[in-house]
VMD Tcl script that builds the backbone (N, CA, C; Angstrom):
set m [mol new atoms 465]
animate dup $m
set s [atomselect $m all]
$s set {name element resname resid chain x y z} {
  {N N UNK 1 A -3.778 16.502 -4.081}
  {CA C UNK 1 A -2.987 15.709 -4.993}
  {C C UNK 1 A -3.936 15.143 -6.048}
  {N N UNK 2 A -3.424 15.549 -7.639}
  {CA C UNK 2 A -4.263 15.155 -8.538}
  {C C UNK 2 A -4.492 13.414 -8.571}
  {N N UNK 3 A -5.351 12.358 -9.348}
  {CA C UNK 3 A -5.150 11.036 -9.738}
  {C C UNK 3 A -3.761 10.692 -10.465}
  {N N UNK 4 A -3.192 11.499 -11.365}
  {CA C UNK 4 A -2.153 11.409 -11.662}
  {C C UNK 4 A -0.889 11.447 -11.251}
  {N N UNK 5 A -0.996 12.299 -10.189}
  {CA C UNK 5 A 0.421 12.441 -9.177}
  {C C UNK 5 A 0.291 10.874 -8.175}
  {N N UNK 6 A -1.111 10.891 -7.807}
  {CA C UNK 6 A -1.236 9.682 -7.169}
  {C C UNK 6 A -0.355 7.860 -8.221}
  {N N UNK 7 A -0.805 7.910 -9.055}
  {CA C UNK 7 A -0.518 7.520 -10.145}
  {C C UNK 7 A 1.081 7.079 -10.066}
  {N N UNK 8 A 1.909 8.422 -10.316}
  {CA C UNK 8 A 3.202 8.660 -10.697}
  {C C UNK 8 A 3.467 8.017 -9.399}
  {N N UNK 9 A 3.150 8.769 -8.424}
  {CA C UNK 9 A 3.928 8.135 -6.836}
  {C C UNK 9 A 3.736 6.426 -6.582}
  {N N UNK 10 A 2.830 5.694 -7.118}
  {CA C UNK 10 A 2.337 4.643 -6.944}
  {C C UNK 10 A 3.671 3.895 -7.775}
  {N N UNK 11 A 3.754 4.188 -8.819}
  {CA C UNK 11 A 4.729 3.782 -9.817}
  {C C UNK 11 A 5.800 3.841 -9.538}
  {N N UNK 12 A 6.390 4.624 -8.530}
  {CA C UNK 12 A 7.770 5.172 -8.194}
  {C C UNK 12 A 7.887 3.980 -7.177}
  {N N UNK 13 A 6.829 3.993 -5.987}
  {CA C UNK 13 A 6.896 2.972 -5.210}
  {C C UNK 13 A 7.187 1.685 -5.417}
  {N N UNK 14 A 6.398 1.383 -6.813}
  {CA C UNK 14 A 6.067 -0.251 -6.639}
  {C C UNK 14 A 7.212 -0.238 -7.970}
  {N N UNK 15 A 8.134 0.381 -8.254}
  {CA C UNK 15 A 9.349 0.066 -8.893}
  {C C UNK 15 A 10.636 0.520 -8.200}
  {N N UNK 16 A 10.524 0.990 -7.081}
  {CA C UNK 16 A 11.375 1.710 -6.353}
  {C C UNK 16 A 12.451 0.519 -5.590}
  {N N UNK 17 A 13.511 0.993 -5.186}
  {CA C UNK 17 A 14.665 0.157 -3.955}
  {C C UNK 17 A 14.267 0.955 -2.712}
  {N N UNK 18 A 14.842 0.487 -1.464}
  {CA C UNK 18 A 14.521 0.803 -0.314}
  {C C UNK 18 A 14.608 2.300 -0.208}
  {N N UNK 19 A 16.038 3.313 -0.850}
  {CA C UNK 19 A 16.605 4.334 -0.575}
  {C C UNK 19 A 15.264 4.903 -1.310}
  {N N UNK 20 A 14.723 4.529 -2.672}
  {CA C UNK 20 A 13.804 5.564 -3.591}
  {C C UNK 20 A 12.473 5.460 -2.726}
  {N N UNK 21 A 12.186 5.009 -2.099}
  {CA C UNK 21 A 11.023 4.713 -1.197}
  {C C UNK 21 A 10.956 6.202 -0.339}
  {N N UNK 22 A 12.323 6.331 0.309}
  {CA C UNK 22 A 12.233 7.227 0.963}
  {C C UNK 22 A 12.273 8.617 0.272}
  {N N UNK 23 A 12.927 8.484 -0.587}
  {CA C UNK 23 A 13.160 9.610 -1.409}
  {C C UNK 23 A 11.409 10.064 -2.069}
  {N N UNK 24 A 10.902 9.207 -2.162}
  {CA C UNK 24 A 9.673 9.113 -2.984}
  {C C UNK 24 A 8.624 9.705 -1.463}
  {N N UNK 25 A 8.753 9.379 -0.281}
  {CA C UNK 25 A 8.112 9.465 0.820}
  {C C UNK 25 A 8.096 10.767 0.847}
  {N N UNK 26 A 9.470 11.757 0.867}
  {CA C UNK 26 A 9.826 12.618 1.133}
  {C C UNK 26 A 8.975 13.860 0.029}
  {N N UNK 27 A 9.143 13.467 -1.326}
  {CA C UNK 27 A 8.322 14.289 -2.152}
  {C C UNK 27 A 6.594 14.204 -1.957}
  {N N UNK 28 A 6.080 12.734 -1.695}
  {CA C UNK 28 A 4.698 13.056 -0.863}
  {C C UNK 28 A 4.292 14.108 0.134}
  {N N UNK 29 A 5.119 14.091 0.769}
  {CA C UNK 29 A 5.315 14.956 2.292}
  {C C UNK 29 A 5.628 16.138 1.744}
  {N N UNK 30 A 5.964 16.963 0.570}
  {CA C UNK 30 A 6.552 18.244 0.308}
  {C C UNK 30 A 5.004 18.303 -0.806}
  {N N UNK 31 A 4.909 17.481 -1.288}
  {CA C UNK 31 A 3.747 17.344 -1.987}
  {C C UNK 31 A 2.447 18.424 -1.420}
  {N N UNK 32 A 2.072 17.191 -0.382}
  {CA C UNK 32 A 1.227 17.626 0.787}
  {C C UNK 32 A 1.113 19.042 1.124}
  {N N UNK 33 A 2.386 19.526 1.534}
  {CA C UNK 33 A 2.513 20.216 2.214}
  {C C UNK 33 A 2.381 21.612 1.132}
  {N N UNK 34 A 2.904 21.699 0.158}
  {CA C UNK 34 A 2.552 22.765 -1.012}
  {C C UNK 34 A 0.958 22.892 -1.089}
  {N N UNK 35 A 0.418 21.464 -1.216}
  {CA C UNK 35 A -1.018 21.610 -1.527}
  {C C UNK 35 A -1.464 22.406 -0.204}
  {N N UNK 36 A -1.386 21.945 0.767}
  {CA C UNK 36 A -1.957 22.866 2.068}
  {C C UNK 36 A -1.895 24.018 2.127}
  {N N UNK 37 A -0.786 24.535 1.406}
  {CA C UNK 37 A -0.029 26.376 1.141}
  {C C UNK 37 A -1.121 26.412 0.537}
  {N N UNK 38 A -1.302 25.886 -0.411}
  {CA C UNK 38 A -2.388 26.340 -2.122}
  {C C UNK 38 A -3.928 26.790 -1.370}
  {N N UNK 39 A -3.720 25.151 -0.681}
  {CA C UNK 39 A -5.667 25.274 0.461}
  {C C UNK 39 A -5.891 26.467 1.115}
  {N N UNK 40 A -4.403 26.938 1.644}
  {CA C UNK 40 A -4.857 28.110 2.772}
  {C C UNK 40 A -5.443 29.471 1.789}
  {N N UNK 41 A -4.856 29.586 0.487}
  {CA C UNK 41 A -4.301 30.468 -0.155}
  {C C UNK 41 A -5.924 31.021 -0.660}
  {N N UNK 42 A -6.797 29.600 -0.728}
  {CA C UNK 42 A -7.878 29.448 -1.501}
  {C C UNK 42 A -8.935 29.541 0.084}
  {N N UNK 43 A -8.327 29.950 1.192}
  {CA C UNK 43 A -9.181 29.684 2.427}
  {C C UNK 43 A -10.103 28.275 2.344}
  {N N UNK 44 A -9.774 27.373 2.034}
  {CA C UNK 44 A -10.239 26.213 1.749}
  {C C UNK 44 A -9.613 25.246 3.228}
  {N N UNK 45 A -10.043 25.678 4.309}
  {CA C UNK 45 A -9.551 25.668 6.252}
  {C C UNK 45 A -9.472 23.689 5.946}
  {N N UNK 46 A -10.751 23.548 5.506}
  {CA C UNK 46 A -10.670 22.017 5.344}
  {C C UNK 46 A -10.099 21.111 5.267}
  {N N UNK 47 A -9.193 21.782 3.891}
  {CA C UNK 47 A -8.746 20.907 2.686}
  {C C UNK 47 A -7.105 20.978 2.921}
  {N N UNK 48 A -7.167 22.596 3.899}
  {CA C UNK 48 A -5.740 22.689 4.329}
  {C C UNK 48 A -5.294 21.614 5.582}
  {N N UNK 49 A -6.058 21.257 6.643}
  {CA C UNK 49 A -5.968 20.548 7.369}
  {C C UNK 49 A -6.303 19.240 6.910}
  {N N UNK 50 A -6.843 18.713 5.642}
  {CA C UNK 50 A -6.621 17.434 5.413}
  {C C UNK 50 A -5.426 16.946 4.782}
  {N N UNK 51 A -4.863 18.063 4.372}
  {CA C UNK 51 A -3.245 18.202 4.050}
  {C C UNK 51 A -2.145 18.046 4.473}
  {N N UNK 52 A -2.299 18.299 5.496}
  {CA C UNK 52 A -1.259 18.768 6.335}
  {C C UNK 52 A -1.573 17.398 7.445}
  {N N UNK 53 A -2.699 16.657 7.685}
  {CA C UNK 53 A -2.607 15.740 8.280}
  {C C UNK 53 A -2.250 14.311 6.884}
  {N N UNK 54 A -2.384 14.593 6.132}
  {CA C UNK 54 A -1.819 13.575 5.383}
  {C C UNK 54 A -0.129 13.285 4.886}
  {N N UNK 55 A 0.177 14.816 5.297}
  {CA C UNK 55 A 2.366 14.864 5.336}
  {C C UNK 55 A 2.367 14.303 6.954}
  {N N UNK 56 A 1.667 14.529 7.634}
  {CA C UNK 56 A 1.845 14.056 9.070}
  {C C UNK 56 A 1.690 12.595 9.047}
  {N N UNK 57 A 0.860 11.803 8.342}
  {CA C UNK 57 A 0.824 10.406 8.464}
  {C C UNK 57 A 1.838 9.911 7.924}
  {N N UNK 58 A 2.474 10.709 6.852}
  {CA C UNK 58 A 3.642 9.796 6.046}
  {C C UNK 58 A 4.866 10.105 6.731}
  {N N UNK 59 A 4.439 11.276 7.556}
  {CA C UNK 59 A 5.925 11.435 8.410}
  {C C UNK 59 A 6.356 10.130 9.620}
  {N N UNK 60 A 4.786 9.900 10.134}
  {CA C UNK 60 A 4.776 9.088 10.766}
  {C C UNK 60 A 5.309 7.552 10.227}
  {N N UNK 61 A 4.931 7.300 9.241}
  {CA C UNK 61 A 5.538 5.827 8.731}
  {C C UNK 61 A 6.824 6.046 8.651}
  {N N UNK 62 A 7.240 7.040 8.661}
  {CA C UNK 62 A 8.988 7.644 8.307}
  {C C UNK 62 A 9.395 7.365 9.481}
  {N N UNK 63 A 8.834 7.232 11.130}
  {CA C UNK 63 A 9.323 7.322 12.496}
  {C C UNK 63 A 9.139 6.005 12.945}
  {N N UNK 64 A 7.654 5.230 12.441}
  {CA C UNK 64 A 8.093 3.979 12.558}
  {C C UNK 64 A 9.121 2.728 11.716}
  {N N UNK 65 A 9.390 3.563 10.780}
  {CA C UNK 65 A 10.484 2.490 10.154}
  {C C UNK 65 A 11.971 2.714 10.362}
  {N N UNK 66 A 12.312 3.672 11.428}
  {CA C UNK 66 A 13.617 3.878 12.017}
  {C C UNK 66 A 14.045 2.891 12.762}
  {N N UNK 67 A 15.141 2.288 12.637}
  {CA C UNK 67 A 15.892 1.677 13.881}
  {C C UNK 67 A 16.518 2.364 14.796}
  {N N UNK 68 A 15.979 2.498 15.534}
  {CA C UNK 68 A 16.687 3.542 17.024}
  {C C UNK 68 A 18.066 2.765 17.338}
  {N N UNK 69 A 18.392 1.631 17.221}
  {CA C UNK 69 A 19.792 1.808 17.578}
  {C C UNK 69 A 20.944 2.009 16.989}
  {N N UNK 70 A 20.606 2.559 15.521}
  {CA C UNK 70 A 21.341 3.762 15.447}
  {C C UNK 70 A 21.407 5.180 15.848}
  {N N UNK 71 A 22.877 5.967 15.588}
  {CA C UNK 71 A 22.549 7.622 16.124}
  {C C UNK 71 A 21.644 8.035 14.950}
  {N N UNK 72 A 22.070 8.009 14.246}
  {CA C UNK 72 A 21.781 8.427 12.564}
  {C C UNK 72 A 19.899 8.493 12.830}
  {N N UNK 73 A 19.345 7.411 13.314}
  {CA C UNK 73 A 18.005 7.337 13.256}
  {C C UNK 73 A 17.691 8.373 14.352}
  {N N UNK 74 A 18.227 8.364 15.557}
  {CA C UNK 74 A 18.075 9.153 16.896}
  {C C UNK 74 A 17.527 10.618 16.249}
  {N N UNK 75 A 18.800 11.184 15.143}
  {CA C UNK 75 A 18.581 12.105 14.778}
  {C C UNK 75 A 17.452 12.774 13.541}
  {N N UNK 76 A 17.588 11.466 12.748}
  {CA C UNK 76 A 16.336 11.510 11.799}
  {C C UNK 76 A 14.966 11.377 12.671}
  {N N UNK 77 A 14.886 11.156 14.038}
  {CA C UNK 77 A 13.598 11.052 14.551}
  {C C UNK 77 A 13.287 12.057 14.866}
  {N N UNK 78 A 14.292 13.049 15.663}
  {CA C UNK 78 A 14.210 14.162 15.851}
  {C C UNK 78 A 13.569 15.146 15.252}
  {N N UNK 79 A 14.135 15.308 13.945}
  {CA C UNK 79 A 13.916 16.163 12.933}
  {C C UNK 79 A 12.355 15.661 12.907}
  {N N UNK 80 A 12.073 14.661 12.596}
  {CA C UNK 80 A 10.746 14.574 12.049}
  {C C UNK 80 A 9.600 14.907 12.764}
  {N N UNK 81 A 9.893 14.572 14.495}
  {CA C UNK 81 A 9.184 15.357 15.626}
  {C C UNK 81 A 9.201 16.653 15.320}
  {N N UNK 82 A 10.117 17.479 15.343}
  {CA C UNK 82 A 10.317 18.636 15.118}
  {C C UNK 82 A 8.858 19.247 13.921}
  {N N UNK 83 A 9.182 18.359 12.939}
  {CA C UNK 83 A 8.650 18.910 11.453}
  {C C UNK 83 A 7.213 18.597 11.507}
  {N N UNK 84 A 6.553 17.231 12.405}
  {CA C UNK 84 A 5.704 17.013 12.952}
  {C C UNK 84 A 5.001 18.115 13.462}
  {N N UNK 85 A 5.493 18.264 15.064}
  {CA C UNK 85 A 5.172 19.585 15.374}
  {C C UNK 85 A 4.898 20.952 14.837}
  {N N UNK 86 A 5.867 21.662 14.144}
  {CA C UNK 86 A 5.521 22.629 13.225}
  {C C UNK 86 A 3.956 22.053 12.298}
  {N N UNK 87 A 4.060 21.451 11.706}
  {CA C UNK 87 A 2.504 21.199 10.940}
  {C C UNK 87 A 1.490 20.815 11.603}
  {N N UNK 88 A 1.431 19.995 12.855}
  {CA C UNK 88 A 0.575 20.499 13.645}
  {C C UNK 88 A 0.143 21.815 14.400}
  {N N UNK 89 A 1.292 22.436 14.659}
  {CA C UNK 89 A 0.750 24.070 14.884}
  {C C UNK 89 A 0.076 24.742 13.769}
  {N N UNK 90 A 0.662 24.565 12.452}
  {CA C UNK 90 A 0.317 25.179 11.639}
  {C C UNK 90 A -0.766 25.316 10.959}
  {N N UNK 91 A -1.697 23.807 11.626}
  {CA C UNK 91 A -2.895 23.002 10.938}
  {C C UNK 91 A -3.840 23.793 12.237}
  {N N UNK 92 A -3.619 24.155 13.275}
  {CA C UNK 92 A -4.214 25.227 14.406}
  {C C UNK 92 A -4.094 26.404 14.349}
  {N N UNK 93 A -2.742 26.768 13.906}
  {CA C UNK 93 A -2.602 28.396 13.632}
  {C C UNK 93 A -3.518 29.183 12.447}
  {N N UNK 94 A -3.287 27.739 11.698}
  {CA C UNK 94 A -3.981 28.330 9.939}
  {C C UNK 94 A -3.002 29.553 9.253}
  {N N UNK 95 A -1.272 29.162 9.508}
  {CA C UNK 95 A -0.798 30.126 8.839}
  {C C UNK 95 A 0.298 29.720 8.282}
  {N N UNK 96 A 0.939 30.076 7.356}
  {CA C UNK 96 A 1.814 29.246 6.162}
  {C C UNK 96 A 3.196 29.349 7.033}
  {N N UNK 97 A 3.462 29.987 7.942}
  {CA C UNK 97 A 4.995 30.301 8.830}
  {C C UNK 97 A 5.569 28.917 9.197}
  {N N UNK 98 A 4.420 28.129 9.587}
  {CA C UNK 98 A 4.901 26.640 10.220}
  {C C UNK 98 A 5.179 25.579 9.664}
  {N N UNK 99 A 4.191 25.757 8.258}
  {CA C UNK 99 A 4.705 25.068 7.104}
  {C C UNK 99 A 5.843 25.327 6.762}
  {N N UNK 100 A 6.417 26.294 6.558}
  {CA C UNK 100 A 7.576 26.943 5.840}
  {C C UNK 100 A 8.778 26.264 6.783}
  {N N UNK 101 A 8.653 26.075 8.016}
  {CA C UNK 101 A 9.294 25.859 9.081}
  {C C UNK 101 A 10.070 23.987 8.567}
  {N N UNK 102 A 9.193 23.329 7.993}
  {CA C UNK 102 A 8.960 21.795 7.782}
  {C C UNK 102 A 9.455 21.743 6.334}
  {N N UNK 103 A 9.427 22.720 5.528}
  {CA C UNK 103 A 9.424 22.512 3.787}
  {C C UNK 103 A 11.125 22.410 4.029}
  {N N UNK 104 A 12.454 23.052 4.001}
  {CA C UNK 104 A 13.640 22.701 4.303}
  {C C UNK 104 A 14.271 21.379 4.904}
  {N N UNK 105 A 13.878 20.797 5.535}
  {CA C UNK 105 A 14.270 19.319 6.592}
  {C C UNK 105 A 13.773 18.989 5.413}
  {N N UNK 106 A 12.992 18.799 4.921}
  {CA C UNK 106 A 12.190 17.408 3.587}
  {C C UNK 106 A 12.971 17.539 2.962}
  {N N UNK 107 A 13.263 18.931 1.871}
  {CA C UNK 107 A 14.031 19.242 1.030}
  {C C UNK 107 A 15.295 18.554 0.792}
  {N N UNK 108 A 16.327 19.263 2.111}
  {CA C UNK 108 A 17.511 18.595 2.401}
  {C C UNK 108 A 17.404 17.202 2.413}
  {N N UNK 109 A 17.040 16.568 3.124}
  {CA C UNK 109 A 16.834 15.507 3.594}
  {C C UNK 109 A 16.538 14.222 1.843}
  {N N UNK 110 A 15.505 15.196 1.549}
  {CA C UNK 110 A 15.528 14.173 0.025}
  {C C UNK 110 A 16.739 14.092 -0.698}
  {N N UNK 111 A 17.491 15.439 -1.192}
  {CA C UNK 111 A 18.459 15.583 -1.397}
  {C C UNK 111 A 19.698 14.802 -0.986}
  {N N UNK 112 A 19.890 14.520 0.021}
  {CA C UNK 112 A 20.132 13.809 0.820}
  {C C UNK 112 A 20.184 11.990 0.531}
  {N N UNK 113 A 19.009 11.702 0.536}
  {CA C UNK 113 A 19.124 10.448 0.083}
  {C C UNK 113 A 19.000 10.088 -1.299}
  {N N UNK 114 A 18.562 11.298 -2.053}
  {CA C UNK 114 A 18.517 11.316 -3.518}
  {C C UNK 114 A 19.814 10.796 -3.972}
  {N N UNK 115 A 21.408 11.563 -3.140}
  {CA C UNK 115 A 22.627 10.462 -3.618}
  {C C UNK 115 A 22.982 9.458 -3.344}
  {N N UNK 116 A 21.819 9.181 -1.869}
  {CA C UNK 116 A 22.388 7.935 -1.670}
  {C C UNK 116 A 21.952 6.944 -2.497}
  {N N UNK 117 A 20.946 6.875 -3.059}
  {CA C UNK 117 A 19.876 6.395 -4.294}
  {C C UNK 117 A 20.590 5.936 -5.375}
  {N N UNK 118 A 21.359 6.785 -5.607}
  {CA C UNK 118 A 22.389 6.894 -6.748}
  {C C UNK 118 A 22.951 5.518 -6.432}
  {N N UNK 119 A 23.941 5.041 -5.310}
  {CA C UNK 119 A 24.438 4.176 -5.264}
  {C C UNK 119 A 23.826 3.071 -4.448}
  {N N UNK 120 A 22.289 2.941 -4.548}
  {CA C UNK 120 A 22.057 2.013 -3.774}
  {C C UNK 120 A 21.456 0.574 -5.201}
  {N N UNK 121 A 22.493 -0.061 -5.157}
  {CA C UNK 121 A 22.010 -1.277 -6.151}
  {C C UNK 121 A 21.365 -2.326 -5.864}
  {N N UNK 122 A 20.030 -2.128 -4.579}
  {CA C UNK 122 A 19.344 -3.344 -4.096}
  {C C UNK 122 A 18.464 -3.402 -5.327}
  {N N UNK 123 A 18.059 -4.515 -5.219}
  {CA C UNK 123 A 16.354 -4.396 -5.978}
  {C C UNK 123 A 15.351 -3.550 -5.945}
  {N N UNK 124 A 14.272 -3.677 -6.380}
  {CA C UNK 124 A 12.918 -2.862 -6.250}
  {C C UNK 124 A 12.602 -3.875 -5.137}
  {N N UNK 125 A 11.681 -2.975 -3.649}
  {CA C UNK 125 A 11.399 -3.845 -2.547}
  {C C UNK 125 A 10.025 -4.418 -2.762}
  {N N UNK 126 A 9.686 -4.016 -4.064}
  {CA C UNK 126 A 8.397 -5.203 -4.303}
  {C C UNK 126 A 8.704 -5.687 -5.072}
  {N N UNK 127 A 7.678 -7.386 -5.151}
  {CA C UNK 127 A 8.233 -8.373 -5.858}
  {C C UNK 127 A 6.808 -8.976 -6.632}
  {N N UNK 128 A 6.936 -9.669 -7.879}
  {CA C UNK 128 A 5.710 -10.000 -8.313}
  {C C UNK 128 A 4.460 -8.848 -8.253}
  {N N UNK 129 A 5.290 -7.825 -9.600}
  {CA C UNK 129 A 4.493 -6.518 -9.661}
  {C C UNK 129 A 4.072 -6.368 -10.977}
  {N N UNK 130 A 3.143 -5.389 -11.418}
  {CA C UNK 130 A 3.345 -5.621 -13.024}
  {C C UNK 130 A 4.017 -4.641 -13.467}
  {N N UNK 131 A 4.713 -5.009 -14.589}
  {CA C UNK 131 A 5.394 -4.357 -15.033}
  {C C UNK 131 A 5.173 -3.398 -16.167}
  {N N UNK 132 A 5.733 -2.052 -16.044}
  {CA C UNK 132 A 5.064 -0.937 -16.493}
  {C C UNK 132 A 6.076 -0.637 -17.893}
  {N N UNK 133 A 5.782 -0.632 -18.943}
  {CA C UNK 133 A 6.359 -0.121 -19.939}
  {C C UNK 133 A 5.977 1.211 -20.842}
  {N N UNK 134 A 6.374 1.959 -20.830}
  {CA C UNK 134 A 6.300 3.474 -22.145}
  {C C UNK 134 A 6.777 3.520 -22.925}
  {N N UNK 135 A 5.834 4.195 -24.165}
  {CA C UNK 135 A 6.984 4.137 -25.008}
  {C C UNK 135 A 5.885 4.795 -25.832}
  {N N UNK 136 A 5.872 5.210 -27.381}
  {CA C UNK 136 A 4.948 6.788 -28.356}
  {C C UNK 136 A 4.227 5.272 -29.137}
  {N N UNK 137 A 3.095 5.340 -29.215}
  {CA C UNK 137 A 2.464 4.430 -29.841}
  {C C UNK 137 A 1.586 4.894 -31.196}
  {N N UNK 138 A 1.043 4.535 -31.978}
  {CA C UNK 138 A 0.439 5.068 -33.689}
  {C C UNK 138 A 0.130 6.374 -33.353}
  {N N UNK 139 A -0.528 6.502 -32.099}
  {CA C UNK 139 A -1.157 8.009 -31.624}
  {C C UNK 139 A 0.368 8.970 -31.846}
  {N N UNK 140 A -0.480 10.349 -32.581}
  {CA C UNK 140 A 0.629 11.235 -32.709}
  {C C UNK 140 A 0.893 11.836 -31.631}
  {N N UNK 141 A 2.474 11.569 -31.254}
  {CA C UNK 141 A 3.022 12.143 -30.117}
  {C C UNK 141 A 2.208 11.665 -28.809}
  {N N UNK 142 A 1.083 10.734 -28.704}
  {CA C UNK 142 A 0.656 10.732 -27.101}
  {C C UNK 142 A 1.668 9.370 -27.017}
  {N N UNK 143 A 1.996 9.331 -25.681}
  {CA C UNK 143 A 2.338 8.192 -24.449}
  {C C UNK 143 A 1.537 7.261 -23.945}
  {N N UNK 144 A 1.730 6.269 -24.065}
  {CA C UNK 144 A 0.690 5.154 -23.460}
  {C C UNK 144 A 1.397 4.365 -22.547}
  {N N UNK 145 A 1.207 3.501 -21.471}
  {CA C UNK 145 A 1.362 2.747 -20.818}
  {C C UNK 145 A 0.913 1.369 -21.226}
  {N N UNK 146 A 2.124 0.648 -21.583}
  {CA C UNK 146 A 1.478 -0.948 -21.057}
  {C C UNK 146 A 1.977 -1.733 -19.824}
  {N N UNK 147 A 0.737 -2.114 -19.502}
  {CA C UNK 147 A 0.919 -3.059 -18.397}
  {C C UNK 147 A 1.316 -4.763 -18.562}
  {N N UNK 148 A 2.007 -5.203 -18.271}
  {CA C UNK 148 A 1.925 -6.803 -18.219}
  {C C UNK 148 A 1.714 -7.511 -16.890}
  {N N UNK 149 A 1.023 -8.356 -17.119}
  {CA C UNK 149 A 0.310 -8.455 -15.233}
  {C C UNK 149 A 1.265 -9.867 -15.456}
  {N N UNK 150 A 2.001 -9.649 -14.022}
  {CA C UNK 150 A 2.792 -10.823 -13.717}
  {C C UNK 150 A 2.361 -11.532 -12.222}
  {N N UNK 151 A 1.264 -10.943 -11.753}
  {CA C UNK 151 A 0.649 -11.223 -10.421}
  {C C UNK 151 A 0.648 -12.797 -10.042}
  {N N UNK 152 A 0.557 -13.045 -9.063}
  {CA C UNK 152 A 0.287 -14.680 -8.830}
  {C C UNK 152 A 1.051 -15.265 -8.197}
  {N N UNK 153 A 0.689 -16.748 -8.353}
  {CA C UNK 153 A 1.757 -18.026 -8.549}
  {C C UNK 153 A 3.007 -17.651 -9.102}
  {N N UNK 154 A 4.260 -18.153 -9.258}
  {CA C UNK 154 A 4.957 -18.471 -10.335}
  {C C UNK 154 A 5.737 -19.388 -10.319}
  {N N UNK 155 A 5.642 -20.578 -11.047}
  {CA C UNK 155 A 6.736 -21.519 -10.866}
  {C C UNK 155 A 8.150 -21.780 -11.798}
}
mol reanalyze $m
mol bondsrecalc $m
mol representation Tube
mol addrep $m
């Protein structure tokens, strides 16, 4: 993952509602998991297994933030064991079959909450963030970012 994707995802987060969190989780994890395709592709054994354990950690924050007493979670845990598993074989096998196995469940699944997103009108779940503005500045045609730092106190 380039500084910039890092970047974009950071931004998505720290302006995101609960539903885009996940939605945003979910493209990390497909993220990941492309790059690991790319690693194997490049026999880069390393870089593929640091990959593929980094969709595994975010899968994991995905299993601890379930409430099991719903079904709904029962079954989202499932899946993610499941998808778990496959990328751990796949990070031993060293072969793109197991990945491939895990890339669909994310997919759907974002998809998935991508509408629920649509109608979810909570807030952004962070608070006292700075706030990011764009917009074409004297520079021809480039994009700039301003930041306004609202960090702190506030009374």
């Amino acid at each position: 993952m380039t500084k910039a994707e890092i970047q974009e995802y950071t931004l998505r987060i720290t302006q995101g509602n609960r539903t885009d969190l996940i939605v945003t989780t979910y493209d990390i994890i497909l993220k990941y998991i492309a790059d690991a395709s790319e690693e194997l592709k490049k026999q880069d054994k390393k870089k593929y297994k640091w990959n593929i354990k980094k969709a595994n950690e975010f899968i994991a924050q995905l299993m601890g933030a379930l409430d099991l007493q719903y079904e709904v979670s029962l079954q989202l845990f499932q899946l993610y064991r499941f998808a778990q598993k496959r990328l751990i074989e796949a990070s031993y096998e060293e072969t793109d079959k197991k990945l491939e196995d895990a890339i669909p469940i994310f997919r759907e699944l974002r998809e998935a909450f991508s509408e629920v997103a649509k109608q979810d009108n909570s807030g952004p779940v962070m608070r006292n963030i700075d706030q990011v503005y764009a917009g074409l500045t004297y520079g021809k045609g480039s994009l700039n970012e301003i930041v306004e730092r609202k960090k702190g106190f506030q009374a």
